[in-house]
KOLGU-4560 file (N, C-alpha, C; in nm, 3 decimals, padded with zeros to 5 digits):
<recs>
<n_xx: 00.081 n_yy: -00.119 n_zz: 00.000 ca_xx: 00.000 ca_yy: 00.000 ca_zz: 00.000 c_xx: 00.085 c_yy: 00.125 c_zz: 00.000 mol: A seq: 1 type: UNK>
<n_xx: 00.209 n_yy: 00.094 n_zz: 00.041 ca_xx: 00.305 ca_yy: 00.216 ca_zz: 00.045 c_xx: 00.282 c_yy: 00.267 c_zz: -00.063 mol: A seq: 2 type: UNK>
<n_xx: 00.339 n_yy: 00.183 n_zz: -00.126 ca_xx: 00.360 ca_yy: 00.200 ca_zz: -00.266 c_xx: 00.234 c_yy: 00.308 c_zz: -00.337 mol: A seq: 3 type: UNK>
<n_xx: 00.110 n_yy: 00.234 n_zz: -00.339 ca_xx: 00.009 ca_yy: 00.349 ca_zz: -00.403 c_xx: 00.001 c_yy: 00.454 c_zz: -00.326 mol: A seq: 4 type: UNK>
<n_xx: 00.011 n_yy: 00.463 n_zz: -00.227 ca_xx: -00.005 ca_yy: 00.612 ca_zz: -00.156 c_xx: 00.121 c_yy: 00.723 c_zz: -00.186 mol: A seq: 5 type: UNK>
<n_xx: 00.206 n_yy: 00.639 n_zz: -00.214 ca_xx: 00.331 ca_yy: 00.699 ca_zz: -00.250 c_xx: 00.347 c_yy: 00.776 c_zz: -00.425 mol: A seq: 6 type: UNK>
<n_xx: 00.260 n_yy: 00.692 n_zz: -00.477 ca_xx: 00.258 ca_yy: 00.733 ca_zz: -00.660 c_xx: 00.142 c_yy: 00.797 c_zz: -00.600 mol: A seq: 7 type: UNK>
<n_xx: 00.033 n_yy: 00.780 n_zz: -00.547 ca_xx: -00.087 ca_yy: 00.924 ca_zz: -00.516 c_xx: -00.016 c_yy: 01.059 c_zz: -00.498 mol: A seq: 8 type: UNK>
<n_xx: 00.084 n_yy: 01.055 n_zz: -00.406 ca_xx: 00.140 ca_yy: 01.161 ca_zz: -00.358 c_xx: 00.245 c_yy: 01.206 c_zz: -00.465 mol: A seq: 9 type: UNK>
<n_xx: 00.288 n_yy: 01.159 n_zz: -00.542 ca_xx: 00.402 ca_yy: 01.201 ca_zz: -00.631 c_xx: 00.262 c_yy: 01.242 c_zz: -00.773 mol: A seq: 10 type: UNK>
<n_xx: 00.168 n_yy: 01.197 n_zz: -00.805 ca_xx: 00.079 ca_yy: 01.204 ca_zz: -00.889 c_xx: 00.023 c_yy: 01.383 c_zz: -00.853 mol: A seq: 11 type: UNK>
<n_xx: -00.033 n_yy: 01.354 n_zz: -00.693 ca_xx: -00.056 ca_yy: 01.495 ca_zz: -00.651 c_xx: 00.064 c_yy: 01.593 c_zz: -00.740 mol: A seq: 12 type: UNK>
<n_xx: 00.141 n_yy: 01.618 n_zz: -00.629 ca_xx: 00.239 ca_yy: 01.644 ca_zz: -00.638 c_xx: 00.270 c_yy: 01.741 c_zz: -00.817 mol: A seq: 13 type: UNK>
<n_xx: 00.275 n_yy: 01.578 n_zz: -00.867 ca_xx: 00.330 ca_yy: 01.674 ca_zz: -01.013 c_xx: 00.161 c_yy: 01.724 c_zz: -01.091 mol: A seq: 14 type: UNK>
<n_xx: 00.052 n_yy: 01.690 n_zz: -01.024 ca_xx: -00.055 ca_yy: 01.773 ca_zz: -01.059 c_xx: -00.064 c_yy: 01.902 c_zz: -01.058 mol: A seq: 15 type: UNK>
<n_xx: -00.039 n_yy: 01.968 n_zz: -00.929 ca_xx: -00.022 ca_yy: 02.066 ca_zz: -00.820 c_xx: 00.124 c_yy: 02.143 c_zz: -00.953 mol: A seq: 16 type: UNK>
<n_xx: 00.215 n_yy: 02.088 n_zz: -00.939 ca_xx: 00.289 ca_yy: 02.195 ca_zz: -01.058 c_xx: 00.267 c_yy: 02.192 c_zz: -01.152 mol: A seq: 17 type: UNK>
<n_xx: 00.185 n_yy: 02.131 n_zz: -01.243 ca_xx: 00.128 ca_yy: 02.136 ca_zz: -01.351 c_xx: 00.043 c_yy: 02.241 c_zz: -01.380 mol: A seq: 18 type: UNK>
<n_xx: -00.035 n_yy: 02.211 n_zz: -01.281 ca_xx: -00.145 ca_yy: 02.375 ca_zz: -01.235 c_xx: 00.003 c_yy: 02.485 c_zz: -01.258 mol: A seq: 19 type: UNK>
<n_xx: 00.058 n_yy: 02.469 n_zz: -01.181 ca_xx: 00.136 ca_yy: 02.589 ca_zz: -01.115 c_xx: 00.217 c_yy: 02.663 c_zz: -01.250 mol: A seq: 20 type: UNK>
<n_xx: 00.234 n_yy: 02.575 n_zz: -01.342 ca_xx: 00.303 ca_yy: 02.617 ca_zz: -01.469 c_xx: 00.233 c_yy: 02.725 c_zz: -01.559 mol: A seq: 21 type: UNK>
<n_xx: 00.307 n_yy: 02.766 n_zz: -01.601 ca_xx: 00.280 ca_yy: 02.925 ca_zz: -01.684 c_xx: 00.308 c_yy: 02.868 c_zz: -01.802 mol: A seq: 22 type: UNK>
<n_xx: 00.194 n_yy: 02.851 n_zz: -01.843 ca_xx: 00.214 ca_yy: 02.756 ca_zz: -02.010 c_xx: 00.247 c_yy: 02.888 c_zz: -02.140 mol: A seq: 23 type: UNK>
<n_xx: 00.222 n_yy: 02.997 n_zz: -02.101 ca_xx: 00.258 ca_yy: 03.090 ca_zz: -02.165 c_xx: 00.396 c_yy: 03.107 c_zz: -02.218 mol: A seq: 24 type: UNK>
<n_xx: 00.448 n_yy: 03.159 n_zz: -02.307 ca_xx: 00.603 ca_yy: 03.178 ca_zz: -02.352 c_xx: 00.575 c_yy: 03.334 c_zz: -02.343 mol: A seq: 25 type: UNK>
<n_xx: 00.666 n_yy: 03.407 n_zz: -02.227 ca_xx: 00.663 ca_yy: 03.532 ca_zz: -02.222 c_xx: 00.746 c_yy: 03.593 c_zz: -02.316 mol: A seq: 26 type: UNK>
<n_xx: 00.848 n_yy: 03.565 n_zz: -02.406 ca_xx: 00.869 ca_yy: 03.616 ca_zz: -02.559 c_xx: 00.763 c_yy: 03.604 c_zz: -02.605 mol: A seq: 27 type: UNK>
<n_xx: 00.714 n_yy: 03.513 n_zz: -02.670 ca_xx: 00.599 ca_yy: 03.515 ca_zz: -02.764 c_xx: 00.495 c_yy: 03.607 c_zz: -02.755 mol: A seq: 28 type: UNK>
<n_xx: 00.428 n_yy: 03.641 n_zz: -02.596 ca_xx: 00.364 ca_yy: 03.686 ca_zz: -02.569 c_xx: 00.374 c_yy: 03.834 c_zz: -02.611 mol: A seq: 29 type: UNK>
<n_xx: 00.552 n_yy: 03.886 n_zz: -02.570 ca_xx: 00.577 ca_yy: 04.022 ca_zz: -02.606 c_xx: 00.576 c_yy: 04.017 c_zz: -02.753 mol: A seq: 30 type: UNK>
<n_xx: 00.585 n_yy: 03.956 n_zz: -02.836 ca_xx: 00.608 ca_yy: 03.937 ca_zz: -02.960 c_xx: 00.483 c_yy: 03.992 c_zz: -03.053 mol: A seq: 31 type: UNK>
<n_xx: 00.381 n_yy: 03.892 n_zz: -02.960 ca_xx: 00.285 ca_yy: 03.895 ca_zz: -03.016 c_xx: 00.212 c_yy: 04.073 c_zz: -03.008 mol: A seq: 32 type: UNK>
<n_xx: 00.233 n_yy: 04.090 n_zz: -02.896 ca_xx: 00.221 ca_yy: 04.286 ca_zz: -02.810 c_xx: 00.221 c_yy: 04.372 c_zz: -02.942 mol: A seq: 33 type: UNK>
<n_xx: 00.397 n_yy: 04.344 n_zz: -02.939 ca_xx: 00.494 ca_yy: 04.456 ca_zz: -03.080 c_xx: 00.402 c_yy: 04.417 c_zz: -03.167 mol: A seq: 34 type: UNK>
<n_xx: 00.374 n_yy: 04.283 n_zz: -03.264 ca_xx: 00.317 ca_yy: 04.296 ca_zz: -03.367 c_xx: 00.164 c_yy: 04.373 c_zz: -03.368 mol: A seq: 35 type: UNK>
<n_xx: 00.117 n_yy: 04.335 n_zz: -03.282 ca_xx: -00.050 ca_yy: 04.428 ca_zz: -03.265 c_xx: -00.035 c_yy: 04.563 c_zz: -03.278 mol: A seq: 36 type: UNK>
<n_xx: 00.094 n_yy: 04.590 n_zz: -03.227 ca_xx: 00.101 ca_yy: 04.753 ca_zz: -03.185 c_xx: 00.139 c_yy: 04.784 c_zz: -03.312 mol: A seq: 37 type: UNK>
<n_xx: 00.227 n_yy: 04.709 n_zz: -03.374 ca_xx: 00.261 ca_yy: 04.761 ca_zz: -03.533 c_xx: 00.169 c_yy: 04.708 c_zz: -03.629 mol: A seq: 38 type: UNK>
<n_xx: 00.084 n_yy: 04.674 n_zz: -03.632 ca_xx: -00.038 ca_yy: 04.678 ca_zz: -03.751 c_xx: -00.119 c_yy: 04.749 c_zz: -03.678 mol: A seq: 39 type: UNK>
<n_xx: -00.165 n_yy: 04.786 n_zz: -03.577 ca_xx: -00.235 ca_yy: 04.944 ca_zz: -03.551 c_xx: -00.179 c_yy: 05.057 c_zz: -03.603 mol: A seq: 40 type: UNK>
<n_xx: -00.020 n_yy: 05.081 n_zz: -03.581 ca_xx: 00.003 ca_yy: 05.169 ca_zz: -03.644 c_xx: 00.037 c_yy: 05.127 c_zz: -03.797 mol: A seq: 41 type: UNK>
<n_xx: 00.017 n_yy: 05.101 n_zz: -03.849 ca_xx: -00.003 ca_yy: 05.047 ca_zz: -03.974 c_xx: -00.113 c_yy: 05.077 c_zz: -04.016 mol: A seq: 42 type: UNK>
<n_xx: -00.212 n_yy: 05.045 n_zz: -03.967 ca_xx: -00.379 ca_yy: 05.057 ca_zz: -04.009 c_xx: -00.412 c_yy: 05.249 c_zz: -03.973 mol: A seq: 43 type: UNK>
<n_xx: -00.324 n_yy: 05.265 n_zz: -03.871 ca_xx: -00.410 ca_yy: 05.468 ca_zz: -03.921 c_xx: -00.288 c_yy: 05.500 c_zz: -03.979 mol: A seq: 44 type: UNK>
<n_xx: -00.135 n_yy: 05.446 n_zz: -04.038 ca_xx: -00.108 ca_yy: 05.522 ca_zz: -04.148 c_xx: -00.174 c_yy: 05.470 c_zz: -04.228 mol: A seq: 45 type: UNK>
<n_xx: -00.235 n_yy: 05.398 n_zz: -04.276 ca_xx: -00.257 ca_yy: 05.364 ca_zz: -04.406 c_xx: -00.427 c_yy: 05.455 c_zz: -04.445 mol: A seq: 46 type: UNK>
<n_xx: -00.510 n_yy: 05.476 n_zz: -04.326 ca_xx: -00.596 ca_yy: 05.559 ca_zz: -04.262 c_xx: -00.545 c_yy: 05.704 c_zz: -04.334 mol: A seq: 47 type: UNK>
<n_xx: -00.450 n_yy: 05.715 n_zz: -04.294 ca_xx: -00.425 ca_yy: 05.869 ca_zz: -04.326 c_xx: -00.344 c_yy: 05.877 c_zz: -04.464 mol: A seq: 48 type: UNK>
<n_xx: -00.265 n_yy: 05.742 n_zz: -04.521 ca_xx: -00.239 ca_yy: 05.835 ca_zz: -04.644 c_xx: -00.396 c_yy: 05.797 c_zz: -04.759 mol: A seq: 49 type: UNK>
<n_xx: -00.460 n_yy: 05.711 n_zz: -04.767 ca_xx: -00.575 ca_yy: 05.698 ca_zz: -04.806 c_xx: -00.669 c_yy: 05.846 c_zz: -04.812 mol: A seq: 50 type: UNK>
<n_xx: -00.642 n_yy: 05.902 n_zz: -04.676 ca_xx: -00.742 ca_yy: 06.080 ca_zz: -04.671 c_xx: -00.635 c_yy: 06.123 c_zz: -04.761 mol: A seq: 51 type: UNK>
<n_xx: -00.526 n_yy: 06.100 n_zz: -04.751 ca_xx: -00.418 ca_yy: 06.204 ca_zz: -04.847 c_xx: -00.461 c_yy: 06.197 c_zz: -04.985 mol: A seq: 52 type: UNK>
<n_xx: -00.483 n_yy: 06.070 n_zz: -05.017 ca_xx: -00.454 ca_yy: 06.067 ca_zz: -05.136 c_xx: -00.645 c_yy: 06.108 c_zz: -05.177 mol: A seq: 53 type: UNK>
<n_xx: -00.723 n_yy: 06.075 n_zz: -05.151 ca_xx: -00.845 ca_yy: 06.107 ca_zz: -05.155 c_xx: -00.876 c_yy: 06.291 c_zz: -05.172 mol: A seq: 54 type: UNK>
<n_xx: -00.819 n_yy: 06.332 n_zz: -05.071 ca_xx: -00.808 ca_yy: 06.474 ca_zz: -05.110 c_xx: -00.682 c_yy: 06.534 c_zz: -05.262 mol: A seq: 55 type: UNK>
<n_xx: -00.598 n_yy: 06.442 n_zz: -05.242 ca_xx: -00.540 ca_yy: 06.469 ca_zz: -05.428 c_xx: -00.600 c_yy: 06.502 c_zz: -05.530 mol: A seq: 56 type: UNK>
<n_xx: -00.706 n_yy: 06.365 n_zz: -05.475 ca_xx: -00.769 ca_yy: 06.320 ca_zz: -05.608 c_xx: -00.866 c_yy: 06.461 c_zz: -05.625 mol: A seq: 57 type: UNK>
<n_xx: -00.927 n_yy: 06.492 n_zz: -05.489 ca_xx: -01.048 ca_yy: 06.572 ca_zz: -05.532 c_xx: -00.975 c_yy: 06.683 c_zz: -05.579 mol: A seq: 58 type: UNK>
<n_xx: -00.816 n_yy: 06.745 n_zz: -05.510 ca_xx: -00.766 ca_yy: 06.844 ca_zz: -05.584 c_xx: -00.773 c_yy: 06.860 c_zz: -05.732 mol: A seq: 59 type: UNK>
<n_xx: -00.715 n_yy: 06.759 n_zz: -05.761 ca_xx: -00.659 ca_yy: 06.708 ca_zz: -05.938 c_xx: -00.787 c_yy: 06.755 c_zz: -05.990 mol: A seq: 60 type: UNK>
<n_xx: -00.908 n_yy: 06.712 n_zz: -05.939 ca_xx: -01.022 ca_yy: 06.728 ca_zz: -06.010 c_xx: -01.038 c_yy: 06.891 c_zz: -06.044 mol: A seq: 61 type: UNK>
<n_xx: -01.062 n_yy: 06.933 n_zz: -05.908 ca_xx: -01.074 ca_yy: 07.087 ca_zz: -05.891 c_xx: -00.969 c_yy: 07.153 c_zz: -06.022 mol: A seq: 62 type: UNK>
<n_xx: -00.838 n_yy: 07.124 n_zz: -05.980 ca_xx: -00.768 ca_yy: 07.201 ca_zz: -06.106 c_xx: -00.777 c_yy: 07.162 c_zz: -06.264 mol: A seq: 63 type: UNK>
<n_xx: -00.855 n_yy: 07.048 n_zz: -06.269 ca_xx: -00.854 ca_yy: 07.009 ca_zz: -06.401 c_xx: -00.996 c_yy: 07.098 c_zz: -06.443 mol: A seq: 64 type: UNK>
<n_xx: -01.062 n_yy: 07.141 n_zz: -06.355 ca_xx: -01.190 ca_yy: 07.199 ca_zz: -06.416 c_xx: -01.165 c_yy: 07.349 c_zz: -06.376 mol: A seq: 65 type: UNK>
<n_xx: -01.055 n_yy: 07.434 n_zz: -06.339 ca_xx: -01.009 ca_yy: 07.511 ca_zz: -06.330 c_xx: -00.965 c_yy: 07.539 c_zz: -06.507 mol: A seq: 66 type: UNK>
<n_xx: -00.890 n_yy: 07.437 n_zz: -06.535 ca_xx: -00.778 ca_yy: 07.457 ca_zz: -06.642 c_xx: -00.895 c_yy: 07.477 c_zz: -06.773 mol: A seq: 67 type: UNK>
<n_xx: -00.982 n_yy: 07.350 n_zz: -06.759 ca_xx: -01.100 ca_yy: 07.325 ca_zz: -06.843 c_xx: -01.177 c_yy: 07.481 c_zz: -06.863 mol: A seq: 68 type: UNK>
<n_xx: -01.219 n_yy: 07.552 n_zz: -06.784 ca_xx: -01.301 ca_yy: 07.683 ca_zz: -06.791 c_xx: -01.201 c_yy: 07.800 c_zz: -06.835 mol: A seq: 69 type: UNK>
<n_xx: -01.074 n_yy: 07.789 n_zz: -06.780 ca_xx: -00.973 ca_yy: 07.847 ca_zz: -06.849 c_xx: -00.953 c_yy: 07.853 c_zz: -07.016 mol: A seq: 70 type: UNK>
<n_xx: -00.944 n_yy: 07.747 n_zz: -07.027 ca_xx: -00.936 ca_yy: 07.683 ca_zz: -07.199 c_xx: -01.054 c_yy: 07.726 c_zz: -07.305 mol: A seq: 71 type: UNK>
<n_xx: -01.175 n_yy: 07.769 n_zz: -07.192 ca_xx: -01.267 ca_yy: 07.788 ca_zz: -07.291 c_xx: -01.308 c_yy: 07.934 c_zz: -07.255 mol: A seq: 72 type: UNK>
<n_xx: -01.238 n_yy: 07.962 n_zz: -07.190 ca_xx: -01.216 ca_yy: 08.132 ca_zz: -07.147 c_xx: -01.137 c_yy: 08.165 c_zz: -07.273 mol: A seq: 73 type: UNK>
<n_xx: -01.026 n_yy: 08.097 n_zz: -07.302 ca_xx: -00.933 ca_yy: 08.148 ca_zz: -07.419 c_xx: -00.990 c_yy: 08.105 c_zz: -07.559 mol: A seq: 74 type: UNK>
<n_xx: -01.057 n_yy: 08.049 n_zz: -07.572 ca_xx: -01.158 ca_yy: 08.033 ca_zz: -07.656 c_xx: -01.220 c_yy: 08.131 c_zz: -07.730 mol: A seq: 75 type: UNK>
<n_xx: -01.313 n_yy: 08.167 n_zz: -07.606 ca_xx: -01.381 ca_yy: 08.300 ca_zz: -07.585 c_xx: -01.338 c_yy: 08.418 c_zz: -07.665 mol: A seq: 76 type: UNK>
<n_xx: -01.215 n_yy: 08.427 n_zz: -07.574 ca_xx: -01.098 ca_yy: 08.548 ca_zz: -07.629 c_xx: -01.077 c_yy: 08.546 c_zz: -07.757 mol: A seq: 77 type: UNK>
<n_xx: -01.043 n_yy: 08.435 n_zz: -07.813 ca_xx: -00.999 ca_yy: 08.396 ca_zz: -07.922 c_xx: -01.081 c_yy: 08.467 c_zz: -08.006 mol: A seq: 78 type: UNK>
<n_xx: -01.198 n_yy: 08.384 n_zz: -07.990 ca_xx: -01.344 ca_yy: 08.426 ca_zz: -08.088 c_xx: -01.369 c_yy: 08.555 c_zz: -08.118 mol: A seq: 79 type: UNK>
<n_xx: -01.360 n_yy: 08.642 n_zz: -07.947 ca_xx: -01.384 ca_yy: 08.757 ca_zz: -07.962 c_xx: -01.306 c_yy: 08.892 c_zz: -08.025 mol: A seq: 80 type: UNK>
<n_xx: -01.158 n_yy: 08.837 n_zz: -08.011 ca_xx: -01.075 ca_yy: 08.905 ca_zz: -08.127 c_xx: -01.051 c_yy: 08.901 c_zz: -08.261 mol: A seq: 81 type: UNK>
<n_xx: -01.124 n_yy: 08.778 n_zz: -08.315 ca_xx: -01.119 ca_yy: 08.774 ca_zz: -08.484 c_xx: -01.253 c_yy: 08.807 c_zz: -08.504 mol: A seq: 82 type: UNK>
<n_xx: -01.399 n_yy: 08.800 n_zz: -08.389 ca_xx: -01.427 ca_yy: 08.932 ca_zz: -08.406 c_xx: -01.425 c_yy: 09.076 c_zz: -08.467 mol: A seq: 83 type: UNK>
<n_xx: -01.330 n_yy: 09.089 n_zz: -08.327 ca_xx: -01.322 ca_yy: 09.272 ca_zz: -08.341 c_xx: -01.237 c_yy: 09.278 c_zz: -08.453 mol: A seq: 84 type: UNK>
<n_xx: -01.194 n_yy: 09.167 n_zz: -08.490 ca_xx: -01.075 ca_yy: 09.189 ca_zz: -08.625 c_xx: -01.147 c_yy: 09.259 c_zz: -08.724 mol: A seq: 85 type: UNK>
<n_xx: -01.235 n_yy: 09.166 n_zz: -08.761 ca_xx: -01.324 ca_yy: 09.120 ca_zz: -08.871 c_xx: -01.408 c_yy: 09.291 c_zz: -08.869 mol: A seq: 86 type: UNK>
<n_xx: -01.474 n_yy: 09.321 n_zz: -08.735 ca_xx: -01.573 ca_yy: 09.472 ca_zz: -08.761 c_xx: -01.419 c_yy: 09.572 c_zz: -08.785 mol: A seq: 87 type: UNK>
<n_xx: -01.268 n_yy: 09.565 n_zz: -08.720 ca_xx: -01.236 ca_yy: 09.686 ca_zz: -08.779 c_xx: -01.203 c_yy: 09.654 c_zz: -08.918 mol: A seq: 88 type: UNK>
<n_xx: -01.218 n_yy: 09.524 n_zz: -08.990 ca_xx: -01.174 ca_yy: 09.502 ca_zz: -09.126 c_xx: -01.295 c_yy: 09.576 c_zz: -09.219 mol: A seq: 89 type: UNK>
<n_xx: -01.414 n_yy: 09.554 n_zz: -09.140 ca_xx: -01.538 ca_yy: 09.603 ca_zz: -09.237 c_xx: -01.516 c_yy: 09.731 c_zz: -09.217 mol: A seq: 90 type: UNK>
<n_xx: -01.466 n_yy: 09.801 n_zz: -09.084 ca_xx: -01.466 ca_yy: 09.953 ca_zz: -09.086 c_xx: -01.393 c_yy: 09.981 c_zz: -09.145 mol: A seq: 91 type: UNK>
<n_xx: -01.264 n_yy: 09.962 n_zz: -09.176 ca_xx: -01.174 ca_yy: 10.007 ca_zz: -09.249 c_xx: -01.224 c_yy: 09.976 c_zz: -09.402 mol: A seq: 92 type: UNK>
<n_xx: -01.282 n_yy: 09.905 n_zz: -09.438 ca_xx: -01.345 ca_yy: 09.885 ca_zz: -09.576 c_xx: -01.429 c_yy: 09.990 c_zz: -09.619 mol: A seq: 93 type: UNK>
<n_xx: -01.541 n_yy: 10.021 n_zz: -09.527 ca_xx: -01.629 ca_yy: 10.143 ca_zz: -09.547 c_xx: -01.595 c_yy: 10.285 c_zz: -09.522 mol: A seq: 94 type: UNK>
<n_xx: -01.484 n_yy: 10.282 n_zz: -09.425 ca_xx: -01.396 ca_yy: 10.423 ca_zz: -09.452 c_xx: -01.355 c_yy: 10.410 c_zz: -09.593 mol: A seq: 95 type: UNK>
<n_xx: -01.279 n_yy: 10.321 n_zz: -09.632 ca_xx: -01.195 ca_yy: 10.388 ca_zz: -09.779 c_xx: -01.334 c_yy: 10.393 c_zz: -09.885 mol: A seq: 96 type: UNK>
<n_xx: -01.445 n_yy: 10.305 n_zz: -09.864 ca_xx: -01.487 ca_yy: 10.337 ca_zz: -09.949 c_xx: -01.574 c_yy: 10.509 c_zz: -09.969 mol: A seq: 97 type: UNK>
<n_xx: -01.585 n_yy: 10.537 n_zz: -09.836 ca_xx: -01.658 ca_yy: 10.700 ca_zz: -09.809 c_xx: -01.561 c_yy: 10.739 c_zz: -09.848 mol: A seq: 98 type: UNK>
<n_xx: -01.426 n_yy: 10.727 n_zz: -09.823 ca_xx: -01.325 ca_yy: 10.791 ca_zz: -09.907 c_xx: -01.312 c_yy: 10.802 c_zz: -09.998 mol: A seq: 99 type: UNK>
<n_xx: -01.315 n_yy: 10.705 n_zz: -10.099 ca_xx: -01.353 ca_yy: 10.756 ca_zz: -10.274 c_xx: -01.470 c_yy: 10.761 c_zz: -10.294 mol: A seq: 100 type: UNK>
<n_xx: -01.626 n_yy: 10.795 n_zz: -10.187 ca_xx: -01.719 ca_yy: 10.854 ca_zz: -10.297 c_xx: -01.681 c_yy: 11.026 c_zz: -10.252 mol: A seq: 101 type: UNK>
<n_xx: -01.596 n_yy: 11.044 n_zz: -10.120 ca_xx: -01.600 ca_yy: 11.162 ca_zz: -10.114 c_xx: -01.473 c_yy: 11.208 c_zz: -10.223 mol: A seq: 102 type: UNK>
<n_xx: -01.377 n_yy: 11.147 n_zz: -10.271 ca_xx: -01.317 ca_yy: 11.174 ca_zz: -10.398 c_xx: -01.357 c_yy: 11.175 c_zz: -10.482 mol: A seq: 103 type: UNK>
<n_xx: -01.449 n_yy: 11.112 n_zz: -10.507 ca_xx: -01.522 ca_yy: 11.155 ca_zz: -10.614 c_xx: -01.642 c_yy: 11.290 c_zz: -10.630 mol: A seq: 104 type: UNK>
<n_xx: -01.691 n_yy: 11.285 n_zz: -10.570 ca_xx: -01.754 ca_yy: 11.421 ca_zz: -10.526 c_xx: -01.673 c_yy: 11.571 c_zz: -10.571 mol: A seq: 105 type: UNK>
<n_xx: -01.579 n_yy: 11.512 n_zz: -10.487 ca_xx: -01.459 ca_yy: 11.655 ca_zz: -10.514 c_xx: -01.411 c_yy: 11.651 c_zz: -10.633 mol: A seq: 106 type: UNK>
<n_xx: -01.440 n_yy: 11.591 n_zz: -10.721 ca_xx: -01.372 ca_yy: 11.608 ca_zz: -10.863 c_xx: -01.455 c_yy: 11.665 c_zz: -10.962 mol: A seq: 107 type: UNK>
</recs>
């Protein structure tokens, strides 16, 4: 009977530190910490260049329809100086021609 009371007690025994063991690997554990902490910060940079680039985009837009109203501003211009070309071409046409009926007149 020794005997079983003796493997009871050694059975206890290594039960009792079994409990008592820290099955954890405290590297791993820190390991695991750093990596969480670096894909958080990972996840709001990526958070923030995403707003970056989102506001680019809406820039790019803005100046492309800047450039766009520009372009047809010079357009405009364009039009409106071959225009005014064109009325001082007719004015200058109908001056010379009052000019020779008034030469003629005078003769």
């Amino acid at each position: 009977m020794k005997t079983d009371s003796e493997k009871e007690k050694k059975l206890s025994f290594a039960l009792n530190r079994l409990r008592s063991l820290n099955l954890q690997n405290p590297a791993l554990k820190s390991n695991l910490e750093n990596l969480s902490a670096q894909k958080n910060q990972l996840e709001i940079e990526k958070k923030q260049i995403e707003e970056k680039y989102q506001k680019l985009i809406d820039e790019h837009k803005a100046l492309n329809q800047k450039l766009e109203n520009i372009n047809y501003q010079k357009i405009d211009e364009k039009k409106k100086e071959a225009e005014f070309s064109e009325k001082i071409d007719e004015l200058n046409q109908e001056t010379d021609t009052l000019l020779e009926e008034i030469d003629k007149w005078q003769m």
